[in-house]
C-alpha atoms as one frame of an Amber mdcrd trajectory, in Angstrom:
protein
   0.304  37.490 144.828   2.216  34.429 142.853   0.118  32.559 145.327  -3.025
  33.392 144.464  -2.326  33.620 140.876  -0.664  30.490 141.055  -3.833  28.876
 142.639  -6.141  30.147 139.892  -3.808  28.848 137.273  -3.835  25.243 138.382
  -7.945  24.737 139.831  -9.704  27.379 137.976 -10.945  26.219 134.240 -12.246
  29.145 132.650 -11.797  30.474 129.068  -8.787  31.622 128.375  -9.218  35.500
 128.914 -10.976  35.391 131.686  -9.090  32.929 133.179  -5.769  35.265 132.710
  -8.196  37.856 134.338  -9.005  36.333 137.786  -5.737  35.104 137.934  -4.215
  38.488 137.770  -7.547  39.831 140.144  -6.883  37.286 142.626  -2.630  37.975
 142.600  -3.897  41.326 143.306  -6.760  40.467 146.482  -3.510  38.275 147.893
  -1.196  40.923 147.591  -3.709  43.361 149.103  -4.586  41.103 152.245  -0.651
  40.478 153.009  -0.026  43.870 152.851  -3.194  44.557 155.147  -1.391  42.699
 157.703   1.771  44.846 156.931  -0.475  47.272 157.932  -1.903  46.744 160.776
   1.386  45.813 162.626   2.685  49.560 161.630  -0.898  51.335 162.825  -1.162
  48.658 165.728   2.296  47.697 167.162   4.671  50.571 165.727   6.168  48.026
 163.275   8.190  49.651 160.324   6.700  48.674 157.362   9.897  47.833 155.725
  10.896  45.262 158.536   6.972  44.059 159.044   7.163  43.528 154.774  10.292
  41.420 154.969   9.145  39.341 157.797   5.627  38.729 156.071   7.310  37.969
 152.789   9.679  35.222 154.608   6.527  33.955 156.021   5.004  33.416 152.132
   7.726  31.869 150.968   7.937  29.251 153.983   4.095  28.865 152.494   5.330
  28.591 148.897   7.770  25.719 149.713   5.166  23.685 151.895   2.141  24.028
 149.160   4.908  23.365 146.370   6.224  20.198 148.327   3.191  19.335 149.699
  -0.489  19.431 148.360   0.634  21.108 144.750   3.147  18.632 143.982   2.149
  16.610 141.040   0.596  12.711 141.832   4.085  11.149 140.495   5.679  13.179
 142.925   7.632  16.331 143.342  10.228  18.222 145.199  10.553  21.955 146.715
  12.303  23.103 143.404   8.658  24.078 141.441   5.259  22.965 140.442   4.415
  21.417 137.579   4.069  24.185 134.660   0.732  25.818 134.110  -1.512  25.416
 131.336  -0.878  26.965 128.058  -4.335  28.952 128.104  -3.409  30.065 132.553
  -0.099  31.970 130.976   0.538  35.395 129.556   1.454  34.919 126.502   4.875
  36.774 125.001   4.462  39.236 122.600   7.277  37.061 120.499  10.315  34.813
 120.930  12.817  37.973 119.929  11.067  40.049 122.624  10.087  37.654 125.315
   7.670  40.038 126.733   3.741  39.945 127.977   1.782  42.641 126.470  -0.811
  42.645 129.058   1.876  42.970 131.641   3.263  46.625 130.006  -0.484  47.723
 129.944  -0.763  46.541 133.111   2.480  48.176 134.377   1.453  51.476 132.159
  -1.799  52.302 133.724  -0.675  51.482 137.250   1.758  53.991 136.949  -0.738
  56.800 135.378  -3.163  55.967 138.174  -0.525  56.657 140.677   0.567  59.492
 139.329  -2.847  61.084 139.500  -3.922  59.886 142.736  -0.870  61.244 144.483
  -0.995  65.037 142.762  -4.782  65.577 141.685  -6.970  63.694 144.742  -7.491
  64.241 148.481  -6.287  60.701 149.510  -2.443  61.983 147.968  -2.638  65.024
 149.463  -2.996  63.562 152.626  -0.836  60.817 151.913   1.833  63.099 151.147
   1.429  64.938 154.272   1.168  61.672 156.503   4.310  61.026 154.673   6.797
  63.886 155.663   4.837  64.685 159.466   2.331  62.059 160.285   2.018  64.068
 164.304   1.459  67.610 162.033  -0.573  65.994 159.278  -2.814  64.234 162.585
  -3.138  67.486 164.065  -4.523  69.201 161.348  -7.234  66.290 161.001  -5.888
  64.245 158.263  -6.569  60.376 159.198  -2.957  59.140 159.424  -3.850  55.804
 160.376  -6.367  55.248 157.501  -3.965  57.229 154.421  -1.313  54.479 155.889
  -3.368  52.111 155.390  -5.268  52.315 152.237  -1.564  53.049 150.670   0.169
  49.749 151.762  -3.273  48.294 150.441  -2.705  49.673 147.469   1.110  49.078
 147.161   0.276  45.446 148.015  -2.525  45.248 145.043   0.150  46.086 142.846
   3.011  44.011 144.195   0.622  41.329 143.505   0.464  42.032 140.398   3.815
  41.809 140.105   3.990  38.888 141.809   1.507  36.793 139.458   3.327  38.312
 135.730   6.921  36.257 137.477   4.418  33.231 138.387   2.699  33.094 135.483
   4.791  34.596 132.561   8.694  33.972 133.654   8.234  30.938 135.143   4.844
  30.361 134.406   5.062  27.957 137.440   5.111  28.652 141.423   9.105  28.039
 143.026  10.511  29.345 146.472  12.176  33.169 145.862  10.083  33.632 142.954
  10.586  37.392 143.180  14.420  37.149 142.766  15.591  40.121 144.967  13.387
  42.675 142.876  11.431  43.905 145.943  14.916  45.354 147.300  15.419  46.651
 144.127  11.748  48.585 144.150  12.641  50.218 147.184  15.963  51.659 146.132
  13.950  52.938 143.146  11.666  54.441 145.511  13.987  56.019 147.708  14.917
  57.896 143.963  11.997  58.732 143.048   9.767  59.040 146.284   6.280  60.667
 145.714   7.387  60.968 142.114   5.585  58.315 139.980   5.712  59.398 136.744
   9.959  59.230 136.917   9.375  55.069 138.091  10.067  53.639 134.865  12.802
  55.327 134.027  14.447  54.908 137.199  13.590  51.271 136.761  14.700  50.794
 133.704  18.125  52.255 134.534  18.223  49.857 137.411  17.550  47.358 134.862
  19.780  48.192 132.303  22.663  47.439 135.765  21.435  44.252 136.669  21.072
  43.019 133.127  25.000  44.028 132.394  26.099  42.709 135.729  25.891  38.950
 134.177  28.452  40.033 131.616  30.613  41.809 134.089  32.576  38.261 134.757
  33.110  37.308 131.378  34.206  40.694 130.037  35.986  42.534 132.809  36.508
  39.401 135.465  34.290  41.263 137.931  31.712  39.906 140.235  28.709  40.437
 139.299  27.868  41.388 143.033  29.142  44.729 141.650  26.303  45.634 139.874
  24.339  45.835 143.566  26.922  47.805 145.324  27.212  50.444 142.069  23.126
  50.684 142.451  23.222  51.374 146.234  26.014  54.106 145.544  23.727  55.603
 142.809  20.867  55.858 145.874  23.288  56.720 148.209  25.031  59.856 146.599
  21.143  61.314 145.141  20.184  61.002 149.491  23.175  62.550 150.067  22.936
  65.686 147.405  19.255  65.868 148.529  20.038  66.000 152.510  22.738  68.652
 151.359  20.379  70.805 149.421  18.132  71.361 151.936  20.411  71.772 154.762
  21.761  74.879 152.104  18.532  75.527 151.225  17.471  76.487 154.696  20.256
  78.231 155.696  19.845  80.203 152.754  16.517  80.958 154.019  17.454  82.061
 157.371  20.158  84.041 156.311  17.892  85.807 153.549  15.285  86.540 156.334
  17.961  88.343 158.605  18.656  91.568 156.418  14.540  91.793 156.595  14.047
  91.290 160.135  16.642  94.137 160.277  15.056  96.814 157.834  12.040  96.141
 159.499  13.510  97.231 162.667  14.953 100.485 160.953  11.599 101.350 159.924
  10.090 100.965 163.093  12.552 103.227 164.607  12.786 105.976 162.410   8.784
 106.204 163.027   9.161 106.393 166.447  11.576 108.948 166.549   9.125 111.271
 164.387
């Protein structure tokens, strides 16, 4: 997605919303084709999205670093560190300098969680989704398309990772450079291991995440920690809510088997004592 955007912010001229526009439609076409390939190495070969993601996103920023050293590198010359910065008018712009900030970017952010949110608990496609999710062999034999739900949803997660990918291209760098994303897909899928089908709870979660990352540059100065810290006390966090959750249900169906028992055996009674009269 940086790509793309990145591409549209150094040969497109148009005026200046528009221009912000197809920069931020064509992050999201980029993000949508990469993850298309994503795709089609889980329905195809059996590859797990997670490790077909990584791979493909090693494989952009091999591209990043050869279009940044090499045909995007300014005429007086350049290195692998960054473009040249964008145009004024290709940026977001920040909301102000005390709240460094793109406006556009929280709308953005706002509605793509809303439209989530509805998709997966009012429509069809989440419904099946969901199912393909927890038993894709069950969900297939009831006649939901598992290949195509798997599909359209990586499509869909990759629109809006390009997204992503074009506000740190064109708003906190507001220039293309290798590792643009700075670790924050890893972070997105501890988040989602939180929050799983649950949209609405993303920014919070987020935020909380955010809130640890942003005190973990502090934790040398203050405490004499390393800031490394702040990573292991997130994957904790994740790591005790799987736990609780694996527990719960584990209970939870014992529970339910246990509950079921004293049934089964009144039943029985009752079956008896009928015929005996």
């Amino acid at each position: 997605g940086a790509i793309f955007a990145s591409w549209g912010a150094q040969f497109l001229t148009l005026p200046a919303p528009l221009q912000i526009g197809a920069e931020i439609v064509l992050a999201m076409a980029g993000g949508a084709f990469w993850a298309s390939l994503v795709g089609l190495l889980k329905v195809r070969l059996g590859v797990h999205e997670i490790f077909g993601g990584v791979a493909l996103n090693a494989l952009a920023n091999v591209w990043a670093i050869y279009l940044i050293s090499g045909p995007w590198q300014p005429p007086e010359g350049g290195s692998a560190q960054a473009t040249r910065p964008f145009p004024v008018d290709a940026v977001l712009p920040s909301i102000s300098n005390e709240f460094p900030v793109s406006l556009l970017g929280l709308i953005i952010a706002f509605l793509a969680i809303i439209a989530v949110a509805l998709a997966l608990r009012g429509t069809r496609w989440g419904l099946q989704l969901k199912a393909t999710g927890k038993n894709p062999r069950s969900a297939l034999l009831l006649g939901v398309p598992t290949t195509q739900s798997a599909l359209t949803a990586l499509i869909v997660c990759g629109m809006l990772a390009g997204a992503a990918g074009s506000y740190r291209a064109l708003f906190t760098y507001t220039s293309l450079r290798p590792l643009l994303t700075g670790g924050i897909g890893f972070l997105g899928l501890l988040v989602v291991l939180l929050v799983g089908v649950r949209a609405i709870w993303t920014p919070l979660v987020a935020f909380a995440f955010a809130v640890i990352l942003g005190g973990s540059t502090r934790l040398r100065v203050a405490l004499q920690l390393d800031q490394s810290l702040a990573g292991v006390l997130q994957s904790t966090v994740v790591l005790m809510v799987l736990l609780a959750n694996g527990l719960r249900t584990r209970l939870s169906a014992r529970w339910g088997s246990e509950a079921a028992q004293p049934t089964q055996s009144a039943a029985d009674l009752k079956r008896e004592q009928t015929a005996h009269e």
